[in-house]
N, C-alpha and C positions, 0 to 999 in steps of 0.2 A: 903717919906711918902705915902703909899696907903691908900684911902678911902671906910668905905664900912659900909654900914646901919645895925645896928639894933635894931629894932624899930623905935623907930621914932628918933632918935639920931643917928650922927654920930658919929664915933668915931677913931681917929686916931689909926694905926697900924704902929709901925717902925720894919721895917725888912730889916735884913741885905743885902738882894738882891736890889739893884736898879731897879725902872719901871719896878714891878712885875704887871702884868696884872690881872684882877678880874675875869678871866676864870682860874688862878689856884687855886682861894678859895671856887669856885663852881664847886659841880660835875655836869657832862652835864648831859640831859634827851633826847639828842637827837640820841644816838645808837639806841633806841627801834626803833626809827623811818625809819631808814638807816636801819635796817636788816630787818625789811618789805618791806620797797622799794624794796631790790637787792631781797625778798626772792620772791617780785611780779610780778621785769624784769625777772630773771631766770625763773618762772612756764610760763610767758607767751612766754622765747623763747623755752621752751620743747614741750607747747602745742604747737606749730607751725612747729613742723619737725626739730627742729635747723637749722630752715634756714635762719628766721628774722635780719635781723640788726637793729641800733640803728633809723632807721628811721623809721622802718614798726611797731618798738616795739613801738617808740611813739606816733603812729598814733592808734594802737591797744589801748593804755594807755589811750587816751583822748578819745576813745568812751567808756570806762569802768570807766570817770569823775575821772582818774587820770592823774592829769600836771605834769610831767618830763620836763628838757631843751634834747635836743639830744645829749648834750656833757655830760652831768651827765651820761643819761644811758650809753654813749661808756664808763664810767670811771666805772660803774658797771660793765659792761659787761668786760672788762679788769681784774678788781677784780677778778673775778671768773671764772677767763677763758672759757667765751664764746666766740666761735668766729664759725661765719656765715658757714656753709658747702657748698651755694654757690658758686662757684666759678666763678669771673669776665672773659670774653673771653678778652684774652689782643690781641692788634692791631699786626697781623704779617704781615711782610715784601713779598712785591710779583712783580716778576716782570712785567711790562703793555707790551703790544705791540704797543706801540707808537713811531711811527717816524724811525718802521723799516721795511717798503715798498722799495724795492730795484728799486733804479729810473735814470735812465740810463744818462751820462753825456752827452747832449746834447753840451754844450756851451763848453767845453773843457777847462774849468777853473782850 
């Protein structure tokens, strides 16, 4: 049995599905909100050269008195395939000149 108000009564519903949840008898209002968010991460990583990532965007965000977490925006920013035109320099391999002083065998060991 699902319950769900209206008015000021409740009233039972039997329906065939078992622990049907009360987010399928209402429709959400929360899209409008989610496609101003992504439509306001996306304008703010254009204005920025598409260079910004999810961290410069949230810093950008809360001086303009908007709160993102920085994993939401990366899961916008994924959404709508942005991704950073920066490019990270990765660590290359090189060899030192350490410990190759050629040093003459004194002790004949």
């Amino acid at each position: 049995m699902s319950w769900f108000s209206s008015g000021s009564k409740k009233i039972a519903v039997k329906i065939g599905l078992p622990s049907l949840g009360g987010t399928t008898y209402y429709e959400s209002t929360r899209t409008s909100d989610e496609t101003e968010l992504e439509d306001t991460v996306e304008a703010v990583f254009n204005q920025n050269r598409k260079v910004y990532g999810s961290r410069k965007i949230k810093v950008t965000l809360e001086r303009q008195g908007i709160i993102l977490s920085r994993r939401k925006i990366s899961r916008i920013m994924k959404k709508r395939n942005l991704f950073s035109a920066y490019s990270i320099c990765k660590f290359k391999v090189h060899k030192g000149s350490v410990n190759e002083a050629e040093i003459p065998n004194l002790l004949n060991r």
